[in-house]
mmCIF file of the C-alpha atoms, coordinates in Angstrom:
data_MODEL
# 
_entry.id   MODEL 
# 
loop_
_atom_site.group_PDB 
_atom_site.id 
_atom_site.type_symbol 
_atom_site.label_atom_id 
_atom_site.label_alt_id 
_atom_site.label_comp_id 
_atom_site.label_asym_id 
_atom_site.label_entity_id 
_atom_site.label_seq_id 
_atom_site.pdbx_PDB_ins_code 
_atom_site.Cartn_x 
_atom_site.Cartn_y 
_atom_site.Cartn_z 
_atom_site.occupancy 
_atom_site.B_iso_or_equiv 
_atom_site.pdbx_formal_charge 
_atom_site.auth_seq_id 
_atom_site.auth_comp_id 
_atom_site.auth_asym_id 
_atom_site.auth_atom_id 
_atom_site.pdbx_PDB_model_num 
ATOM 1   C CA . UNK A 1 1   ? -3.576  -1.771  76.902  1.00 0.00 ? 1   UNK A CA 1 
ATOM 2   C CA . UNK A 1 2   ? -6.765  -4.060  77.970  1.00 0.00 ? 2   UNK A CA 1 
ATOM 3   C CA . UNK A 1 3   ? -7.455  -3.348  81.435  1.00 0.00 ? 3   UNK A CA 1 
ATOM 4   C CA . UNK A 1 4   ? -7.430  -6.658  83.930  1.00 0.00 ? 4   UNK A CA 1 
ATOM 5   C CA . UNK A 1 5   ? -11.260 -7.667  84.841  1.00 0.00 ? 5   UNK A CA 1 
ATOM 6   C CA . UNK A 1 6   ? -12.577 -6.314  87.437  1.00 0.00 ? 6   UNK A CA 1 
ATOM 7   C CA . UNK A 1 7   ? -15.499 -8.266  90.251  1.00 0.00 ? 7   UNK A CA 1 
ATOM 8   C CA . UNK A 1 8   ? -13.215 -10.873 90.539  1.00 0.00 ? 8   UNK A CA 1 
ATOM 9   C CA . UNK A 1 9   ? -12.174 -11.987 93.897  1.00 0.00 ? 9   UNK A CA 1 
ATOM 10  C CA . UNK A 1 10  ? -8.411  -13.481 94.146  1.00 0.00 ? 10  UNK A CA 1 
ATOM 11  C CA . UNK A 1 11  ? -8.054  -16.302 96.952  1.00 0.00 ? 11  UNK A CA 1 
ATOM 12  C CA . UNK A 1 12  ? -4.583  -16.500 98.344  1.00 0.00 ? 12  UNK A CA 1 
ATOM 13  C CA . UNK A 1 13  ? -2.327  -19.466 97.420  1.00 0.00 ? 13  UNK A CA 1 
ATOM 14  C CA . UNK A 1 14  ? -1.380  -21.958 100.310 1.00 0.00 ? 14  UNK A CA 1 
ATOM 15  C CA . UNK A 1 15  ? 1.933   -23.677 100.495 1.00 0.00 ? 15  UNK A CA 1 
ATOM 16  C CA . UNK A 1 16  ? 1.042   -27.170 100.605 1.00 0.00 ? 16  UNK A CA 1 
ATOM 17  C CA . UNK A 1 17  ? 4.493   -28.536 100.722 1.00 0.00 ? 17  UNK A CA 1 
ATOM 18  C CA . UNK A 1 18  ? 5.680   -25.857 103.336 1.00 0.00 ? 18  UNK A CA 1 
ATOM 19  C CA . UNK A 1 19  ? 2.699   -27.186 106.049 1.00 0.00 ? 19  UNK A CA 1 
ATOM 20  C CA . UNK A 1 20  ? 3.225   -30.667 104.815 1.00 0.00 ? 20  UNK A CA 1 
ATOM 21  C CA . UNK A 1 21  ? 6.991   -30.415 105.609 1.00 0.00 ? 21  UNK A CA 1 
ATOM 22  C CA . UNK A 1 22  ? 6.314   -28.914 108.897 1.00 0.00 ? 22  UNK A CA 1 
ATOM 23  C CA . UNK A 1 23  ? 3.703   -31.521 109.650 1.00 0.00 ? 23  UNK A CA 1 
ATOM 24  C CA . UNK A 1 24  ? 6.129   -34.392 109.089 1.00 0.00 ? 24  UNK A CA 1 
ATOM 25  C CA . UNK A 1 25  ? 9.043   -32.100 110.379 1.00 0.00 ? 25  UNK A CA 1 
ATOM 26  C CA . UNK A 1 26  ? 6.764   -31.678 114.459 1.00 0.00 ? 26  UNK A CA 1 
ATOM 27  C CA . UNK A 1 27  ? 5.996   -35.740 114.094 1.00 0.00 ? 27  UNK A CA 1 
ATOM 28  C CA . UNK A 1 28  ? 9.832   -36.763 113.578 1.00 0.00 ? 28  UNK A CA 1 
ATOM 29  C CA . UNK A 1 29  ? 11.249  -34.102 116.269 1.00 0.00 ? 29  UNK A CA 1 
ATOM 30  C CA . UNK A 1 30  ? 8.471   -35.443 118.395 1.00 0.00 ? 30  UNK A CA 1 
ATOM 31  C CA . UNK A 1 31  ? 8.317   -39.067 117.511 1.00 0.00 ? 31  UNK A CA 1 
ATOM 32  C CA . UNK A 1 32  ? 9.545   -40.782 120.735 1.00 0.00 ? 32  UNK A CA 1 
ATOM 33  C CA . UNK A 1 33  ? 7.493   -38.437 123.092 1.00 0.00 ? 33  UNK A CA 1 
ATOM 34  C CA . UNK A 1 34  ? 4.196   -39.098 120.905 1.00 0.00 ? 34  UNK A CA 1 
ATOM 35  C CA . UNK A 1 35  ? 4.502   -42.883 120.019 1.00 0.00 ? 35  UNK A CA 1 
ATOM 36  C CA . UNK A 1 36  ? 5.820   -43.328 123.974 1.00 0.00 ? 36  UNK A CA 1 
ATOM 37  C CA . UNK A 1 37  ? 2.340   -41.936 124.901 1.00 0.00 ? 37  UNK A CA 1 
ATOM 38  C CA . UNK A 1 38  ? 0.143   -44.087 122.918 1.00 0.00 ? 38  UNK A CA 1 
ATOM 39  C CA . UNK A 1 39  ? 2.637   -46.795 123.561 1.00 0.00 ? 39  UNK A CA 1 
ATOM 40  C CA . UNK A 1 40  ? 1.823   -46.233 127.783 1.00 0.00 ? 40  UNK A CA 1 
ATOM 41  C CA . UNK A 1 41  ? -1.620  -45.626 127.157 1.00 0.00 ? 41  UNK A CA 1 
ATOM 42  C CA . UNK A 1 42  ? -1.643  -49.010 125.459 1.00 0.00 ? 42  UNK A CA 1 
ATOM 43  C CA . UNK A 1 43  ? 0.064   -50.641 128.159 1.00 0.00 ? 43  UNK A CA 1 
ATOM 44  C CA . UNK A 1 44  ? -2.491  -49.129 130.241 1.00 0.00 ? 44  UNK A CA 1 
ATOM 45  C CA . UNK A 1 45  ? -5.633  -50.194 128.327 1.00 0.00 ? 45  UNK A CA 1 
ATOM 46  C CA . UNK A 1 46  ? -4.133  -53.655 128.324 1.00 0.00 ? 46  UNK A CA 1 
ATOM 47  C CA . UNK A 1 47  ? -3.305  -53.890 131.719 1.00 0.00 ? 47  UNK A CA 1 
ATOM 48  C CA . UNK A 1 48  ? -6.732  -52.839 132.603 1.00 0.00 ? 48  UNK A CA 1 
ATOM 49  C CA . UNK A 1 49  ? -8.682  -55.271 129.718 1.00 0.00 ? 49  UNK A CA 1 
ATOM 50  C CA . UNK A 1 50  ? -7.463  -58.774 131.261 1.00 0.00 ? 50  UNK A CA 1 
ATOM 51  C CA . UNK A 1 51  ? -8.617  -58.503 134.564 1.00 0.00 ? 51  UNK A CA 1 
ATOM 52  C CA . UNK A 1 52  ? -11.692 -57.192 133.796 1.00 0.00 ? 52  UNK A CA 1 
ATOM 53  C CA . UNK A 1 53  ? -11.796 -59.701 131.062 1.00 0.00 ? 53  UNK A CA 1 
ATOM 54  C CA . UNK A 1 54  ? -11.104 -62.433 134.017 1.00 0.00 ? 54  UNK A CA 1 
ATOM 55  C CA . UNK A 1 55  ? -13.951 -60.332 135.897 1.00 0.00 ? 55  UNK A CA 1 
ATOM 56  C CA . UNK A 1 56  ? -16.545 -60.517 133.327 1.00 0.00 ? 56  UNK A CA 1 
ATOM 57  C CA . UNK A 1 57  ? -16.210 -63.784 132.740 1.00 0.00 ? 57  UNK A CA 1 
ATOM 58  C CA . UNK A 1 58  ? -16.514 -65.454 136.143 1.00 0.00 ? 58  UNK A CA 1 
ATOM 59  C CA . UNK A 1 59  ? -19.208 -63.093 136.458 1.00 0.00 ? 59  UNK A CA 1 
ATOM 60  C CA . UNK A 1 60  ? -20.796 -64.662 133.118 1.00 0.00 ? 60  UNK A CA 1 
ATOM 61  C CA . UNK A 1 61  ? -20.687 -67.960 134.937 1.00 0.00 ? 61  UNK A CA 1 
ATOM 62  C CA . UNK A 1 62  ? -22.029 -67.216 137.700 1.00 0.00 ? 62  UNK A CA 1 
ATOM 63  C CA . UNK A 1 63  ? -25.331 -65.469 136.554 1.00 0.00 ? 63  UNK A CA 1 
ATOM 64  C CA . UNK A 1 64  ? -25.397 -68.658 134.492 1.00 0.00 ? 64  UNK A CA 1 
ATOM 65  C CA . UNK A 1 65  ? -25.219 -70.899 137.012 1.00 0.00 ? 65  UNK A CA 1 
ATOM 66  C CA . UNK A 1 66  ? -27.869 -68.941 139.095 1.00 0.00 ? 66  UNK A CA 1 
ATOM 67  C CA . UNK A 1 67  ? -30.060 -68.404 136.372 1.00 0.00 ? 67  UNK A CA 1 
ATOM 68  C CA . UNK A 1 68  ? -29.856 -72.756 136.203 1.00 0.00 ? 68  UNK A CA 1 
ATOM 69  C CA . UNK A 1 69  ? -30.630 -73.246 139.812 1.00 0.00 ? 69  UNK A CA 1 
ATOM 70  C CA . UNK A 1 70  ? -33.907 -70.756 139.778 1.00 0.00 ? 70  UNK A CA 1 
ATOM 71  C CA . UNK A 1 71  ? -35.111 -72.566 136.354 1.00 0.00 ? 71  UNK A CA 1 
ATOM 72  C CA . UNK A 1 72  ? -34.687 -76.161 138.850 1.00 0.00 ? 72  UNK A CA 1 
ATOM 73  C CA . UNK A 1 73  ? -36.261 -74.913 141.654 1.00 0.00 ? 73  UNK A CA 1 
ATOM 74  C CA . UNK A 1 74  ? -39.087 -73.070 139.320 1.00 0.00 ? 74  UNK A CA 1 
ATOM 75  C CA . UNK A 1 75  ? -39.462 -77.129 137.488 1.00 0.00 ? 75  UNK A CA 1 
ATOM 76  C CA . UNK A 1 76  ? -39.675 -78.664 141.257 1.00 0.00 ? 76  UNK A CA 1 
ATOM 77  C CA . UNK A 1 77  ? -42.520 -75.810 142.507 1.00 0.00 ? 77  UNK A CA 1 
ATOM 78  C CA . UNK A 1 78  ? -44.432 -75.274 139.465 1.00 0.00 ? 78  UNK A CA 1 
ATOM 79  C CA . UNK A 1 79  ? -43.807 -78.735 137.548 1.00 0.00 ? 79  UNK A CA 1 
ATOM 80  C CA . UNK A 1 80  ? -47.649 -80.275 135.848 1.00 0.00 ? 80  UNK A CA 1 
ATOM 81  C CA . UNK A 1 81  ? -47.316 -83.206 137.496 1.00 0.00 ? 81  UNK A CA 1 
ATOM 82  C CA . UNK A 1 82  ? -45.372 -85.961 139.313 1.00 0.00 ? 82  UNK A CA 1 
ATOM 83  C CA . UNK A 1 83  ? -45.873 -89.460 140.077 1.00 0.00 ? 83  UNK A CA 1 
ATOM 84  C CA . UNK A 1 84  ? -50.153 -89.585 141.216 1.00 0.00 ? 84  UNK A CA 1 
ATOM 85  C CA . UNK A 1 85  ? -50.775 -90.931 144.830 1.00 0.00 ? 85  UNK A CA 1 
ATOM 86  C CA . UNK A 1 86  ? -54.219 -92.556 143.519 1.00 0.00 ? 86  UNK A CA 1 
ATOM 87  C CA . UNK A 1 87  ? -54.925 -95.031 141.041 1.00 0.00 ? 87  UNK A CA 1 
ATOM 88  C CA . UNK A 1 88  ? -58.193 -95.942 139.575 1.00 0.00 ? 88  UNK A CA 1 
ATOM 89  C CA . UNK A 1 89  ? -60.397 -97.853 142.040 1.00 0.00 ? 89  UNK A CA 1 
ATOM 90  C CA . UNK A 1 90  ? -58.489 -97.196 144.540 1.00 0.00 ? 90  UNK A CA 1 
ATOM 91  C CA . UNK A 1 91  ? -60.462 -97.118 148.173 1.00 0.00 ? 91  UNK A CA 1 
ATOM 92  C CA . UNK A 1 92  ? -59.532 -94.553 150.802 1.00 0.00 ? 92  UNK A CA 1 
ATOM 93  C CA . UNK A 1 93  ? -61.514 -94.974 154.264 1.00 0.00 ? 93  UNK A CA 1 
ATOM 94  C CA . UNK A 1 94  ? -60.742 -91.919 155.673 1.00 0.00 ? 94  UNK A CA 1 
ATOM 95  C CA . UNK A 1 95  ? -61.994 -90.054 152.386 1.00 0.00 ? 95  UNK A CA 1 
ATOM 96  C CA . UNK A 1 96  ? -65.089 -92.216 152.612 1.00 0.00 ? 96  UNK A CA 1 
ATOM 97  C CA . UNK A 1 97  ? -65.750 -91.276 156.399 1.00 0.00 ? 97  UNK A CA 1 
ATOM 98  C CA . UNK A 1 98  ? -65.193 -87.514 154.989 1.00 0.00 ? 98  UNK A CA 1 
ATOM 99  C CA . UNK A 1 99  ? -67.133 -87.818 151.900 1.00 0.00 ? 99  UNK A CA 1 
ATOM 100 C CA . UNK A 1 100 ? -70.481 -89.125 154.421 1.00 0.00 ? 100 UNK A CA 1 
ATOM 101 C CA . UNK A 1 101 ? -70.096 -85.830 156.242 1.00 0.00 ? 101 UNK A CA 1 
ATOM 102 C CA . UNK A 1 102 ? -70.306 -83.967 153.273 1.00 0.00 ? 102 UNK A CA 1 
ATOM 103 C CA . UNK A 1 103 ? -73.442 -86.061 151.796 1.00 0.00 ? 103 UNK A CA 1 
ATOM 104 C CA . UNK A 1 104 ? -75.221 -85.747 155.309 1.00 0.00 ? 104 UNK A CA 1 
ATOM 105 C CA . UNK A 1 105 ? -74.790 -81.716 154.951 1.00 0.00 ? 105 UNK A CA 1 
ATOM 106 C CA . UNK A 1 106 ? -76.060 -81.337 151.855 1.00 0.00 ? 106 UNK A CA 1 
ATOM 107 C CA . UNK A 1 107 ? -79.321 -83.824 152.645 1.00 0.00 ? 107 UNK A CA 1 
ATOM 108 C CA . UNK A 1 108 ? -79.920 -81.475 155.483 1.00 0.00 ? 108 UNK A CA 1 
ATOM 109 C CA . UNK A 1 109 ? -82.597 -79.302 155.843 1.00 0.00 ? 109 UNK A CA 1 
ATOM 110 C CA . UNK A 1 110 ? -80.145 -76.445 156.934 1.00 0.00 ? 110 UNK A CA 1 
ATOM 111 C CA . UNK A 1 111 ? -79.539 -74.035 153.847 1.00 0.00 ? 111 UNK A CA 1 
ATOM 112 C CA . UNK A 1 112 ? -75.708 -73.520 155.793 1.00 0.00 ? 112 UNK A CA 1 
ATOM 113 C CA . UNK A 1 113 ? -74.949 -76.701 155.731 1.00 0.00 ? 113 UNK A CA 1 
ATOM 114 C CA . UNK A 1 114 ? -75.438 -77.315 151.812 1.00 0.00 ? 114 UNK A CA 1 
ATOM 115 C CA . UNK A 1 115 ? -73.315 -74.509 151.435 1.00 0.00 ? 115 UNK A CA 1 
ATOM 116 C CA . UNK A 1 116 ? -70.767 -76.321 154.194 1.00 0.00 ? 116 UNK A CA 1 
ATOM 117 C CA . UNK A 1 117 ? -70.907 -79.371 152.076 1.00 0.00 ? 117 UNK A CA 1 
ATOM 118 C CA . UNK A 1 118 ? -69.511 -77.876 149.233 1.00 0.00 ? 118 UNK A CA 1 
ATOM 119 C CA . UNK A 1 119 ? -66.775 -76.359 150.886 1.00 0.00 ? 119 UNK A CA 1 
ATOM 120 C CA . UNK A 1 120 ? -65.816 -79.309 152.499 1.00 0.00 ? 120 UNK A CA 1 
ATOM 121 C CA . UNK A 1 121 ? -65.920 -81.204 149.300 1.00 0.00 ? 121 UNK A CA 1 
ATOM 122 C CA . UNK A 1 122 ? -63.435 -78.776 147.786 1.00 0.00 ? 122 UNK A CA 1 
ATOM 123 C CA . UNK A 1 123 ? -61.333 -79.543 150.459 1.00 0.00 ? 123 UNK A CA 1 
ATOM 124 C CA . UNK A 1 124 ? -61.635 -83.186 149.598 1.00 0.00 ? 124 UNK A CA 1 
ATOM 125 C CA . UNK A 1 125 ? -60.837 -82.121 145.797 1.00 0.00 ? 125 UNK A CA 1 
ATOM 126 C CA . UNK A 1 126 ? -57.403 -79.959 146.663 1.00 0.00 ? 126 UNK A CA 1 
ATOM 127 C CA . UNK A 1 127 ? -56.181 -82.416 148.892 1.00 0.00 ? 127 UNK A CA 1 
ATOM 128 C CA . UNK A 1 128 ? -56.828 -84.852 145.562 1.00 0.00 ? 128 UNK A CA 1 
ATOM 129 C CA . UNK A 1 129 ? -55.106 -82.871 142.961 1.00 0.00 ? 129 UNK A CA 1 
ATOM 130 C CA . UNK A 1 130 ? -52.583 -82.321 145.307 1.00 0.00 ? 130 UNK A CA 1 
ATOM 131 C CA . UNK A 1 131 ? -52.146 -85.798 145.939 1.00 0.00 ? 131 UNK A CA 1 
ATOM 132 C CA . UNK A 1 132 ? -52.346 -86.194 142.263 1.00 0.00 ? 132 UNK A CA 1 
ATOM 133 C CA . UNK A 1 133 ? -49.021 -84.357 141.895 1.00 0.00 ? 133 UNK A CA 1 
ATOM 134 C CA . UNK A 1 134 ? -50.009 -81.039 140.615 1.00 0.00 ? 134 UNK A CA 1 
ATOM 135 C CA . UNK A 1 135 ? -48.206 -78.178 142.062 1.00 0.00 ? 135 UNK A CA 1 
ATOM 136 C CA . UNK A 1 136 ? -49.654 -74.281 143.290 1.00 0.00 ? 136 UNK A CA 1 
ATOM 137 C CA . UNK A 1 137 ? -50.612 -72.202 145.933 1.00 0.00 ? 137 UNK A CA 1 
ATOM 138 C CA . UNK A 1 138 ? -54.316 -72.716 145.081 1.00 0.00 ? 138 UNK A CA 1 
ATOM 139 C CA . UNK A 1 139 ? -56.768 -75.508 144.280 1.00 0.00 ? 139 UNK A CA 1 
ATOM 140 C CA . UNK A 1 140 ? -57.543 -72.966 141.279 1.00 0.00 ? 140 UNK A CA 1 
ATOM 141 C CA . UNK A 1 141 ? -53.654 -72.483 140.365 1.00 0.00 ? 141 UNK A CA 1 
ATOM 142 C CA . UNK A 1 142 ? -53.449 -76.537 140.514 1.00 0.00 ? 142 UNK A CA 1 
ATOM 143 C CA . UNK A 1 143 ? -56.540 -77.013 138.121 1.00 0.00 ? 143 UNK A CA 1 
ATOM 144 C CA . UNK A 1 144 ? -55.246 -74.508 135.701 1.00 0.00 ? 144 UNK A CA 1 
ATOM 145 C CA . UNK A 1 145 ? -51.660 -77.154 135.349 1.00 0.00 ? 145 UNK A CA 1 
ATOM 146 C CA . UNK A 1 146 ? -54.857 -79.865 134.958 1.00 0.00 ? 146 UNK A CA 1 
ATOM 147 C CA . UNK A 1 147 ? -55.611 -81.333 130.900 1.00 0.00 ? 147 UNK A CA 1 
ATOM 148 C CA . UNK A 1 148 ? -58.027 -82.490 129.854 1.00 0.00 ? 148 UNK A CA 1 
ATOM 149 C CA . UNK A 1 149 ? -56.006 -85.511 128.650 1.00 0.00 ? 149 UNK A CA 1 
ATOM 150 C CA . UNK A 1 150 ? -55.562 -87.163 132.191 1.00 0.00 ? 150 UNK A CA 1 
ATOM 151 C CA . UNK A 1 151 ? -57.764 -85.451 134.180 1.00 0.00 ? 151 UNK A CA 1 
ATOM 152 C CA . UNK A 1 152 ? -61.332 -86.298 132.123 1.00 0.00 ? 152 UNK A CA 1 
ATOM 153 C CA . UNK A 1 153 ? -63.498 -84.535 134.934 1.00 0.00 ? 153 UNK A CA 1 
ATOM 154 C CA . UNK A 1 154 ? -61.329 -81.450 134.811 1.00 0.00 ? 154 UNK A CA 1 
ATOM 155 C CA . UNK A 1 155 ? -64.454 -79.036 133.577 1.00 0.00 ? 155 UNK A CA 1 
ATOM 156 C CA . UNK A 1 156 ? -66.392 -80.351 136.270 1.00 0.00 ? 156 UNK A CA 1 
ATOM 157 C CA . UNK A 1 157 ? -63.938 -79.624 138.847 1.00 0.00 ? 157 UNK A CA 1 
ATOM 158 C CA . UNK A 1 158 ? -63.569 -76.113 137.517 1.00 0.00 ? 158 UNK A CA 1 
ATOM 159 C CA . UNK A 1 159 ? -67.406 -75.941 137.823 1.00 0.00 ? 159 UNK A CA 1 
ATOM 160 C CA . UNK A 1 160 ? -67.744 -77.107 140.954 1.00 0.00 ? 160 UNK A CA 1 
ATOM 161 C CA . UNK A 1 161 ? -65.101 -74.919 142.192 1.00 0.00 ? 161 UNK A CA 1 
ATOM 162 C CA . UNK A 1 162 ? -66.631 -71.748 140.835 1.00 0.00 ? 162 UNK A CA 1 
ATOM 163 C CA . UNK A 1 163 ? -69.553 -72.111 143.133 1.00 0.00 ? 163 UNK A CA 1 
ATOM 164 C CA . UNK A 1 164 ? -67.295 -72.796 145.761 1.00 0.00 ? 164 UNK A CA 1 
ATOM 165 C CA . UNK A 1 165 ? -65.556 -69.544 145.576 1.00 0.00 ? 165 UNK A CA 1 
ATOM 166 C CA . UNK A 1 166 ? -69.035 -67.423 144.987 1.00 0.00 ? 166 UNK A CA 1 
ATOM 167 C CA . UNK A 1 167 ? -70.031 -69.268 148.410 1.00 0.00 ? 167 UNK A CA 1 
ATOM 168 C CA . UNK A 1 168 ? -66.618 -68.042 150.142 1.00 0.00 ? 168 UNK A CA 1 
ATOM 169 C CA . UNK A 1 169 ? -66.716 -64.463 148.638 1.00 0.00 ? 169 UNK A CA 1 
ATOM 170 C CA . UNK A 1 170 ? -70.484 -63.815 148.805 1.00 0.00 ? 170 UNK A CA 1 
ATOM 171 C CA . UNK A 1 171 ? -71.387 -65.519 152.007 1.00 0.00 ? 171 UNK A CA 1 
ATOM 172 C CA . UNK A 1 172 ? -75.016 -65.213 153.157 1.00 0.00 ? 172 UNK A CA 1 
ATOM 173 C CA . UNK A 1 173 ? -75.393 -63.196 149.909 1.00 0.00 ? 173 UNK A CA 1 
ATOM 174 C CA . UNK A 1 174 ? -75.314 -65.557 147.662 1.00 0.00 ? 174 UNK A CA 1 
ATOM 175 C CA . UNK A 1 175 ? -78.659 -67.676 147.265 1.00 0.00 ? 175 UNK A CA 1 
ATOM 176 C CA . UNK A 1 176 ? -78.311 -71.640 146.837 1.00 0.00 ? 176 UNK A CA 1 
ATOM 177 C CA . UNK A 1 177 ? -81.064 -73.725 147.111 1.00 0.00 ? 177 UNK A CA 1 
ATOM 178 C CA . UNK A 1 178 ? -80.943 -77.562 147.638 1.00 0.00 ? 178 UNK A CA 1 
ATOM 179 C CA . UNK A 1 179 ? -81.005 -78.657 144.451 1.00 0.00 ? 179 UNK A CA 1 
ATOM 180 C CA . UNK A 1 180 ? -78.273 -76.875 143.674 1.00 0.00 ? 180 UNK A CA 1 
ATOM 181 C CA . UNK A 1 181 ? -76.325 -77.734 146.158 1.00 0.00 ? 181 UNK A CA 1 
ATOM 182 C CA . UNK A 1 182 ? -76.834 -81.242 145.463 1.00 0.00 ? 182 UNK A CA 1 
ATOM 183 C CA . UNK A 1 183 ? -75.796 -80.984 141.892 1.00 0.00 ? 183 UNK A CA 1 
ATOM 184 C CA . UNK A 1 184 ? -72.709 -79.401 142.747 1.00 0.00 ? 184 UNK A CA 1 
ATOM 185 C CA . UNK A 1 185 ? -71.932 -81.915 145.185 1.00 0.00 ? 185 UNK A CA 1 
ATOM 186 C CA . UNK A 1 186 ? -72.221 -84.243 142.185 1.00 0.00 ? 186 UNK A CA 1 
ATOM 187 C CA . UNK A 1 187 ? -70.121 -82.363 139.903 1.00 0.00 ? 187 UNK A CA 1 
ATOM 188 C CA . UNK A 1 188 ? -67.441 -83.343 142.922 1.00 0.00 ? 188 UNK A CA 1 
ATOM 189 C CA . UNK A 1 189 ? -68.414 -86.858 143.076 1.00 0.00 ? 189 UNK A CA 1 
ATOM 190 C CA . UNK A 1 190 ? -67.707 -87.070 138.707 1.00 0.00 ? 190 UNK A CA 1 
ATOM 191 C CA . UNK A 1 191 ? -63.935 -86.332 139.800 1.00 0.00 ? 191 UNK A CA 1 
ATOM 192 C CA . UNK A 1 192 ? -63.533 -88.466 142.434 1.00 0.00 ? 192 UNK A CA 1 
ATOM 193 C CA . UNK A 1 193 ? -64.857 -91.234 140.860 1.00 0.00 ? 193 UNK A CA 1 
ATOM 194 C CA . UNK A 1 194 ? -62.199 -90.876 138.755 1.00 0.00 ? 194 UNK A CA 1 
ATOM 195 C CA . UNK A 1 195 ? -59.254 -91.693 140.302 1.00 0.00 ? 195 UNK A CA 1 
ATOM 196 C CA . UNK A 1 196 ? -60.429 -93.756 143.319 1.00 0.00 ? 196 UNK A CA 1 
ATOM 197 C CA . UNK A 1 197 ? -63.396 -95.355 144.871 1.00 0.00 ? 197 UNK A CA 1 
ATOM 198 C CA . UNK A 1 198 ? -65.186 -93.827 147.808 1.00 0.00 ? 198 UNK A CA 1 
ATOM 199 C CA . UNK A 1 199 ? -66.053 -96.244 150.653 1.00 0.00 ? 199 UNK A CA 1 
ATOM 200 C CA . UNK A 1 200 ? -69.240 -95.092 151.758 1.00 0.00 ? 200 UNK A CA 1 
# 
């Protein structure tokens, strides 16, 4: 008689119908308990889902509707440019009077007052782009909303505005002699003339 293998390891046999039938067996003995539960939890998920459905959605509107009004208010602060206050050839006195303050500071012999004529005709220049429509905190945040396709003297205006600002920060530092001065003061002139006539 052969002798049976040996180094062989045997696995036991499972009962696949006898799990299976007690599977099915626990589910229909327990039907109405389990399929209650999910049925409740259902009805709770649901109950829950509409209003904050309802929630989300007027919330949705809302941001909307904010996010709207900031964009509207950011167009009316920060808009390029609105309807100009000058036109061409236009003649403004009281600029005029202002203007011969400036041109009598920078002819003076007073180093200060060149440097006091080309502050004061910045101030001429913001109160012109201003007046011009464009929008900012600054005369420099203005210029920057500037082109170069309606405002022609815009580089001059930048340049004249540079020295400004190296006057203000440097003070008695920075060195400007006459000439200078008196080319800057032209470089303000370029924009004005412009958009309106000076009467001097």
């Amino acid at each position: 008689m052969e002798s049976e293998p040996t180094g062989y390891i045997t696995t036991p046999s499972i009962d696949v119908p006898y799990y299976y039938s007690n599977i099915v067996s626990f589910f229909t003995d327990h039907s109405p308990v389990f399929f209650g539960a999910i049925k409740s939890f259902m009805g709770v998920i649901i109950g829950l889902s509409i209003p904050l459905s309802v929630f989300l959605v007027i919330a949705i509107v809302i941001v909307v509707e904010g996010l709207k009004k900031i964009r509207r208010l950011e167009e009316e602060k920060y808009s390029a440019k609105v309807e100009p206050a000058y036109t061409e050839e236009k003649v403004d006195p009281e600029l005029g009077r202002r203007w011969k303050t400036v041109l009598e500071h920078v002819d003076s012999p007073n180093p200060n007052d060149w440097k006091q004529a080309i502050i004061e005709a910045d101030v001429l220049l913001e109160n012109l782009v201003a007046k011009l429509g464009y929008q900012g905190e600054t005369l420099g945040e203005k210029l920057k909303r500037t082109t170069t396709g309606d405002f022609k003297s815009r580089d001059a205006a930048w340049e004249a505005h540079l020295v400004r600002n190296r006057i203000a920060h440097d003070g008695s530092a920075f060195d400007l002699n006459q000439f200078e001065a008196k080319r800057v003061i032209s470089l303000y002139r370029k924009v004005f003339d412009e958009f309106y006539k000076i009467s001097e």
